[in-house]
C-alpha angles and dihedrals in degrees: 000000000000084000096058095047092053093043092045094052086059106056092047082055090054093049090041090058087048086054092046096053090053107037090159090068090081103040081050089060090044091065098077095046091045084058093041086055104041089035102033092041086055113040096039088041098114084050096095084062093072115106105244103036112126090209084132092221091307114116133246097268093054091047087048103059103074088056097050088042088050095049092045091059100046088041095061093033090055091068095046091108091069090084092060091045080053096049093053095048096056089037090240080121091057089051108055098039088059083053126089089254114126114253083223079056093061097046090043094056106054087043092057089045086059097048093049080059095044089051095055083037093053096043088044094057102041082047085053089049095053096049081053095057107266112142123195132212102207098025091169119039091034090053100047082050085037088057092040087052095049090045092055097048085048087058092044096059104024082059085046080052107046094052099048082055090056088041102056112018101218144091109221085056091055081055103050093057100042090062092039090058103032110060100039086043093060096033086056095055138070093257099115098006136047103242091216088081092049131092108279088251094060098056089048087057094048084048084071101024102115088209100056085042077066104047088042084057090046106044094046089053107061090039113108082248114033117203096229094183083066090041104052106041088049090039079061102033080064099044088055095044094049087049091049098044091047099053083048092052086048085055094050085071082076102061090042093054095052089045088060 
């Protein structure tokens, strides 16, 4: 155990200093959020009129946030596999795995790099809704389960990522999943809409969308009176799910390297 925590510290240090030399890259990922909240908060403000509509007295903009904050972290860690497509082009993959360092160590180390990234993502957001007006009841408390939530939505899909990369080998492939995924995962979702004004089939969807599990945490959270018996089943039900999706990415080194 005490060898995969060092090895997997590693190998977040290596992704870290990657991060480091190219600051810009997150400021360039921040872009698309900063529009969904400034052009989604406008032109979907008078939503929260509509009967129906479970805003619980917040405006658009506040019940807009956890969505944008959820789809923000599965977007970017949709494409974490890149750096593995990246890794075996240049024959760094080959290397390391040829080296003593645990296979848990590699996986762990790009997931903690994303969520690294998720966690500024997520801060900055929240900061970008607030200078827009939102106003939260329970800042505190529902950012710091707003941020739990985001990091461990980052670790479901960067894990997802990371063995379709091994998988397949290509990017275009890793592509091709990742917009495949994305779009209809937050669509189906409460993200952006209350489900409640949607078609029955839709809100049993969003019941086992892992992406709306995250923007229910969130959202509650930060509510003047959060719903804990909605927070804390989906807040495990993402826990589970990251620890199982991360020990099937490990295995996923198996199939690449008899693939080699």
């Amino acid at each position: 155990m005490s060898t995969l925590v060092t090895h997997s510290a590693l190998m977040t240090r290596r992704s870290v200093t990657a991060l480091l030399r190219q600051p810009a890259f997150v400021l360039v990922t921040l872009i698309q959020p900063a529009i969904w909240l400034l052009l989604f908060g406008a032109l979907f403000e008078k939503a929260v009129q509509i009967p129906g509509f479970g805003a619980g007295g917040r405006s658009y903009l506040e019940y807009l946030t956890p969505g944008v904050v959820a789809m923000t972290a599965l977007f970017s860690a949709a494409w974490a596999g890149t750096v593995y497509i990246e890794d075996m082009t240049l024959g760094v993959m080959d290397r390391l795995l040829a080296s003593p360092v645990r296979r848990g160590a590699l996986m762990n180390g790009t997931v903690a790099y994303q969520s690294i990234t998720s966690i500024v993502q997520t801060l900055v957001i929240i900061a970008i809704a607030y200078a827009a007006g939102a106003r939260f009841e329970r800042p505190l408390a529902g950012i710091g389960l707003t941020l739990v939530a985001a990091v461990l939505l980052t670790v479901v899909f960067a894990a997802l990522s990371n063995a379709v990369a091994l998988l397949t080998r290509e990017q275009n492939a890793l592509i091709g999943v990742s917009q495949l995924l994305s779009l209809p995962l937050a669509f189906l979702s409460s993200a952006i809409m209350d489900p409640r004004l949607a078609p029955s089939w839709l809100q049993t969807v969003a019941t086992y969308n892992p992406l709306d599990w995250a923007v229910v945490v969130s959202r509650e959270a930060l509510s003047a009176t959060p719903d804990w018996a909605a927070v804390w089943p989906r807040l495990g039900a993402l826990a589970g799910l990251s620890i199982v999706m991360s020990w099937l990415a490990t295995q996923a080194f198996r199939a690449y390297q008899r693939s080699v």
